[in-house]
C-alpha positions in Angstrom: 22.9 2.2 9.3 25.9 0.1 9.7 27.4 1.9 6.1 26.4 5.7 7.7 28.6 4.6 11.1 31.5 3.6 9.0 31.5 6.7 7.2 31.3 8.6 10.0 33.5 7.0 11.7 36.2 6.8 8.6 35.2 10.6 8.1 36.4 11.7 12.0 39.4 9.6 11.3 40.3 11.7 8.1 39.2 15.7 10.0 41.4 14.7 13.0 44.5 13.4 10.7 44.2 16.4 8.6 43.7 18.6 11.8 47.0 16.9 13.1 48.5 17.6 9.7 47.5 21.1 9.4 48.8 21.3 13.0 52.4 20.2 12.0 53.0 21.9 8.9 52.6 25.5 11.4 54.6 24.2 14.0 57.4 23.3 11.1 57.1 26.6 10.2 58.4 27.5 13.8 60.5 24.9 14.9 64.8 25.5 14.8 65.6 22.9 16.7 66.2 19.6 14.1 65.5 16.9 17.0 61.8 18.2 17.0 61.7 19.1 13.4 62.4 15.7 12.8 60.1 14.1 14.6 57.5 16.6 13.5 58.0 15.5 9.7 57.5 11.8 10.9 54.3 12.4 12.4 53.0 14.3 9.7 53.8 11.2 6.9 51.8 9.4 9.6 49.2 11.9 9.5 49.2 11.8 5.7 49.1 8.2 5.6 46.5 7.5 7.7 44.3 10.3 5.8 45.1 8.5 3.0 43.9 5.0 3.9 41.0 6.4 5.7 39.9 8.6 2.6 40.7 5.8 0.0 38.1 3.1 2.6 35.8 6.2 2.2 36.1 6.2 -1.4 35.8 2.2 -1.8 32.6 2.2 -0.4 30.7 5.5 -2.0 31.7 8.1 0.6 33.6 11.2 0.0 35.6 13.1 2.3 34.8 16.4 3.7 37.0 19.2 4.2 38.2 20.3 7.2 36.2 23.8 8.3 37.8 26.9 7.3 36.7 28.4 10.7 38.5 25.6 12.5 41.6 25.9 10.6 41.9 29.8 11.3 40.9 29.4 15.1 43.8 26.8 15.1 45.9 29.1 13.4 45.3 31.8 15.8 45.9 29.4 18.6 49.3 28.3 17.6 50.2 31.9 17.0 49.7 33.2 20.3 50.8 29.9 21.6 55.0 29.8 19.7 55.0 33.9 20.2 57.2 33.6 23.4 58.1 30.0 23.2 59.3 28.0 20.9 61.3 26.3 22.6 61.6 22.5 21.8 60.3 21.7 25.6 57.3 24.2 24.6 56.4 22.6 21.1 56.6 19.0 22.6 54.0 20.2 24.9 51.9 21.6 22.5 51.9 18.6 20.5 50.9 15.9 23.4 47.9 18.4 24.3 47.0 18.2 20.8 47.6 14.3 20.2 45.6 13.7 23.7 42.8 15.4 22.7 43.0 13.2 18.9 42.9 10.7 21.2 40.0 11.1 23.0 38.2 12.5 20.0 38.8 9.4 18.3 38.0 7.2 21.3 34.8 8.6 21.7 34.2 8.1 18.2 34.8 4.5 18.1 32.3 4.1 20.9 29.4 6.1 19.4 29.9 4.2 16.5 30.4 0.9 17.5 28.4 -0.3 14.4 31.2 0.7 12.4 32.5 -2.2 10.3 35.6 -3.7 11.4 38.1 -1.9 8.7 36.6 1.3 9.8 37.1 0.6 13.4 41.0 -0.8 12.7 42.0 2.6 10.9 40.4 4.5 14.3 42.5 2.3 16.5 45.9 2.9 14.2 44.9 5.8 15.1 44.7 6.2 18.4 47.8 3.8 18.9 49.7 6.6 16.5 48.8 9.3 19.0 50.1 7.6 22.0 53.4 7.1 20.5 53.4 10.6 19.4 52.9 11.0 22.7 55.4 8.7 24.1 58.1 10.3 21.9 57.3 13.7 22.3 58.1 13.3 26.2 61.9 13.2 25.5 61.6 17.0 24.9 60.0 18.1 27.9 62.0 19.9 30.0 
């Protein structure tokens, strides 16, 4: 019981980094401005480091990883197309990214309370995390305008 919560647990770490991930790499795809770009291509090692770890803790104790829906990825896709159409604008994409990193963060924080049985690794990778988000956050705020 306690094993299936920290899988889960390590597993909704690993969809939401590779949600944020998959995020970035379309924004990057639109961004000119090299302030945002920037700070876009930190969040994303983030992302991929955090995957990482949370994948590898999978791994180490029998898990595997699944993959992220295809049907999630294309709705996303769509999303962000219809969203950077008119704007994309540094002001815009900043915004965009803090509705996105809010809603990791109460994914995640949810998560950690369903599965409060999660062992204590498990529950420290959630919480980088969350604490990752809010900084994304934080730094993201300089380009609203």
């Amino acid at each position: 019981f306690f094993m299936d919560q920290t899988n889960q647990l390590l597993q909704c770490v690993v969809e939401n980094a590779r949600t944020g991930m998959n995020a970035v790499d379309q924004l990057l795809q639109k961004v000119e401005d090299a302030g945002i770009r920037d700070e876009l291509m930190r969040e994303r090692e983030q992302y991929q480091a955090i995957a990482h770890t949370a994948e590898q803790t999978l791994y180490t104790m029998g898990g595997k990883p699944e993959t992220v829906g295809v049907m999630q990825r294309v709705r996303m896709w769509m999303g962000m197309e219809l969203n950077t159409l008119k704007d994309r604008t540094p002001a815009h994409i900043a915004d965009m990214v803090i509705q996105g990193a809010t809603m990791g963060v109460v994914d995640m924080t949810k998560a950690r309370n369903e599965l409060s049985e999660a062992d204590a690794q498990a529950q420290g990778i959630a919480g980088e995390f969350i604490v990752q988000q809010q900084d994304n956050i934080e730094r993201m705020k300089a380009f609203l305008r």
